[in-house]
C-alpha positions as protocol buffer text, in pm:
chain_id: "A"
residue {
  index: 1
  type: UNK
  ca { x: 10730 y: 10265 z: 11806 }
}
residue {
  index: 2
  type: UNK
  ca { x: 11003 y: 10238 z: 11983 }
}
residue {
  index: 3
  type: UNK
  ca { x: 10806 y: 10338 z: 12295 }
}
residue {
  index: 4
  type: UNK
  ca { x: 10567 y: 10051 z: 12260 }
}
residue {
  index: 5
  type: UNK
  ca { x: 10590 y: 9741 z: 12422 }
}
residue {
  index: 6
  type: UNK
  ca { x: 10826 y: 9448 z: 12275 }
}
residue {
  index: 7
  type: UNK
  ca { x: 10481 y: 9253 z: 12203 }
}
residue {
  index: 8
  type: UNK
  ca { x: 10330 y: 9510 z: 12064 }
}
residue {
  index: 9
  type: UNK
  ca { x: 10560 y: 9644 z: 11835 }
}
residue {
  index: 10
  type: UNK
  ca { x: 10556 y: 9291 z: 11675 }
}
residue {
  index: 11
  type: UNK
  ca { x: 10206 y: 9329 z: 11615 }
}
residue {
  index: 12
  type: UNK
  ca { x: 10219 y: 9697 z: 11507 }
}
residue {
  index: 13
  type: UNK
  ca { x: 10476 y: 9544 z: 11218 }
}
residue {
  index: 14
  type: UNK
  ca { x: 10216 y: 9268 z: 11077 }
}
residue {
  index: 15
  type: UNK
  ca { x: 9941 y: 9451 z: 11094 }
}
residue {
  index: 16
  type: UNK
  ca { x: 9995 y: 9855 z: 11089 }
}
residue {
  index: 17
  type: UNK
  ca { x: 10079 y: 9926 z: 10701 }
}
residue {
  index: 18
  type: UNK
  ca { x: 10286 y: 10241 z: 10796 }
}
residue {
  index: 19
  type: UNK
  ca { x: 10630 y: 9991 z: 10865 }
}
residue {
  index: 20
  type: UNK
  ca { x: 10554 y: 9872 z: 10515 }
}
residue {
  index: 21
  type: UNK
  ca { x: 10523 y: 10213 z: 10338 }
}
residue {
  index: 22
  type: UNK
  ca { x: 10785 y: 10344 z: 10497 }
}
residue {
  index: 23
  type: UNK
  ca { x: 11052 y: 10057 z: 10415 }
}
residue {
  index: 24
  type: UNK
  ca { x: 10915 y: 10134 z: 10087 }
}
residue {
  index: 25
  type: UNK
  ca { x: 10921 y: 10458 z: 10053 }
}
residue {
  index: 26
  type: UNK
  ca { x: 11294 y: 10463 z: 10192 }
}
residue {
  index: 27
  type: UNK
  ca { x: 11409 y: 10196 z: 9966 }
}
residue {
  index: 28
  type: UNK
  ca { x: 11268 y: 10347 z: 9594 }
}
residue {
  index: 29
  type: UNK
  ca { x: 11349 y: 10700 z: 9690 }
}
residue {
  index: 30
  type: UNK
  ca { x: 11699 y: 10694 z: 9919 }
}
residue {
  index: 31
  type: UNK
  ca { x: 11829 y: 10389 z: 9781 }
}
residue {
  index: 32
  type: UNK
  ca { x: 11678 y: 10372 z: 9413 }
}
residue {
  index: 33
  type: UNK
  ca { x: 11578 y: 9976 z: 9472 }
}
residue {
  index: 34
  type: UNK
  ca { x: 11389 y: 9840 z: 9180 }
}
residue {
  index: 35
  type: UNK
  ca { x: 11106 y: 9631 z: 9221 }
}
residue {
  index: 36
  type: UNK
  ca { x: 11253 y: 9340 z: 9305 }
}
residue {
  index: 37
  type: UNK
  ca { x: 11357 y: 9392 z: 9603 }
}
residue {
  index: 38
  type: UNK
  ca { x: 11036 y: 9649 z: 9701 }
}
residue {
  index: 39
  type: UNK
  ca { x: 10798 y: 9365 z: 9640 }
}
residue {
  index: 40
  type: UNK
  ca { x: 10729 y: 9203 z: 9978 }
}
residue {
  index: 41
  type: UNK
  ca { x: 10692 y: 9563 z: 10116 }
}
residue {
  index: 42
  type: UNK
  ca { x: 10450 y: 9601 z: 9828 }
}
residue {
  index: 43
  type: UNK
  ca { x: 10232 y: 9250 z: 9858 }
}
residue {
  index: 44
  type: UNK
  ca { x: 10202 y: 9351 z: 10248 }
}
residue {
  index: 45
  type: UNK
  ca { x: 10054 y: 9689 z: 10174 }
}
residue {
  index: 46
  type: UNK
  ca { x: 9840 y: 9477 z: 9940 }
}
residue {
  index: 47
  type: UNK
  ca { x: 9697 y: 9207 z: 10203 }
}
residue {
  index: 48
  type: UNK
  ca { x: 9668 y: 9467 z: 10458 }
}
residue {
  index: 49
  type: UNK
  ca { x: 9469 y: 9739 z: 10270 }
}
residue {
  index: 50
  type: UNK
  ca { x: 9266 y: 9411 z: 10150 }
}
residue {
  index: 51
  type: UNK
  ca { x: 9198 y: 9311 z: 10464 }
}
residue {
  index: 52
  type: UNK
  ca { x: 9076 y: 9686 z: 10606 }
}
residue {
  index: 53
  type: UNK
  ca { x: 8878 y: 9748 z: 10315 }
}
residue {
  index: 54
  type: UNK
  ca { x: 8674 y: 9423 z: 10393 }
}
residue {
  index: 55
  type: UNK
  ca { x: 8618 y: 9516 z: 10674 }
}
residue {
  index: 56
  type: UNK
  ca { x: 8532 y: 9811 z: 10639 }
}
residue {
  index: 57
  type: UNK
  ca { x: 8295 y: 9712 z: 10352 }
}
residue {
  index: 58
  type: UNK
  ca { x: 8137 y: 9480 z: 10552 }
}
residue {
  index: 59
  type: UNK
  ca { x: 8035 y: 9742 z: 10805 }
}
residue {
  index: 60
  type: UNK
  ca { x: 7966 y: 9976 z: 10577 }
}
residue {
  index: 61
  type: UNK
  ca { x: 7708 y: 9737 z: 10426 }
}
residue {
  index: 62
  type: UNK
  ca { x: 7554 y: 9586 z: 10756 }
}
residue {
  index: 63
  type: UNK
  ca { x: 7496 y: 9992 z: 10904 }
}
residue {
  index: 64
  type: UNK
  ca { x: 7350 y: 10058 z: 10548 }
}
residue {
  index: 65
  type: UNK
  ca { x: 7104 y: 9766 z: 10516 }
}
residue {
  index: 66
  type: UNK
  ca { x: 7004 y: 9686 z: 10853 }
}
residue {
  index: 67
  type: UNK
  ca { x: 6806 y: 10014 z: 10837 }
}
């Protein structure tokens, strides 16, 4: 990322979820952190994944019925 342009690594960190997971990952399994301090990591992996899987629905169901 560190490639990327300054405006779009911004946008990489809202809505890529592989910032979140990692941050995640690196904070239960290097550092031991409990839940509490995993959970906005956590509830962003949530909204995201949400948010593809719409989408993704919703394609899935317009290609599906339109036919």
């Amino acid at each position: 990322m560190e490639s990327m342009p300054q405006f779009l690594q911004h946008l990489m960190k809202i809505i890529s979820p592989t910032p979140h997971f990692v941050i995640f990952a690196q904070g239960v399994l290097y550092r031991g952190a409990d839940f509490s301090i995993v959970w906005p990591e956590l509830l962003a992996l949530t909204i995201i994944g949400s948010a593809y899987f719409g989408f993704a629905l919703y394609r899935f169901r317009r290609v599906i019925f339109s036919g």
